[in-house]
N, C-alpha and C positions, 0 to 999 in steps of 0.2 A: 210155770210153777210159781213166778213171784205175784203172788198174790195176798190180799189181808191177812190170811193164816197163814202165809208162811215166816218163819225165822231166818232171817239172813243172819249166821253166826262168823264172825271174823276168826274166832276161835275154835273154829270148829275144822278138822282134817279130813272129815268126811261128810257126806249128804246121807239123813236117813229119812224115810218117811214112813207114815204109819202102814199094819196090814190093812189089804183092800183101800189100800187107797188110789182115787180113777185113774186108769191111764199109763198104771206100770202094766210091763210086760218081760216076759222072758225073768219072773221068778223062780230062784233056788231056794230051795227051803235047805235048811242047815239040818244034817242029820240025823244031830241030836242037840239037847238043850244046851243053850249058850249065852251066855248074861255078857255086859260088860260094867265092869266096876267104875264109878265114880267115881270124881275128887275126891268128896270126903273118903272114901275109903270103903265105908261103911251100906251107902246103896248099889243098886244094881240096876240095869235097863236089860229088859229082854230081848235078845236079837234073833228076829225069825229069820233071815237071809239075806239075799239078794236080790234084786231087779233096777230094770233100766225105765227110768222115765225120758223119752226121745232120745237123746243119745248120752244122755248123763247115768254115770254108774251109783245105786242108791244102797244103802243098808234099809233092808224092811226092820223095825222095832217099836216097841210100846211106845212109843211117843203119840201126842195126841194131831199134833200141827206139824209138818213138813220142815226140818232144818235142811236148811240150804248152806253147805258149805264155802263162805267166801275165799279161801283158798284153792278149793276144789274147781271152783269156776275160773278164777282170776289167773291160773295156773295152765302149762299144756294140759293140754292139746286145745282147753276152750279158749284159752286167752279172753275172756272178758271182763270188759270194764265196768267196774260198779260205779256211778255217781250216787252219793247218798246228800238229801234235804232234809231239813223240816227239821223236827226237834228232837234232840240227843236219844239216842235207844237208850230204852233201861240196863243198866250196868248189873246183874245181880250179882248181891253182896258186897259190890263197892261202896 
């Protein structure tokens, strides 16, 4: 999954990736419509469900590029370690 388009988000508690995107399997679609609000308050993401990409658990939603949850990985049961290089990720709105 880490690849150019994906997002490694340190901030992030969960992993979502877009619908149709290659390679999930074992999707739940959510029964009915389900948004999740935003920081600001004000927007919303729309969340079509669930699926697993290999053995990681993902939220399917309108996002365009794969967040990858650095918590979610770094955490049981995956325990894995990130080494991060190269030049500072963009910080939005800092």
């Amino acid at each position: 999954m880490c690849n150019a388009d994906t997002i490694l988000d340190s901030g992030a508690t969960q992993s979502m990736c877009p619908l149709n995107y290659p390679h999930l399997n074992q999707f739940i679609r959510y029964s009915q419509t389900t948004v999740a609000k935003m920081a600001n308050q004000k927007s919303t993401l729309q969340l079509y469900g669930t699926a697993k990409y290999g053995t990681f658990e993902e939220i399917v939603a309108d996002v365009h590029r794969p967040l990858l949850s650095e918590e979610a990985i770094t955490g049981p049961p995956y325990n894995l370690q990130v080494i991060k290089s190269g030049p500072p990720m963009y910080e939005g709105g800092r």
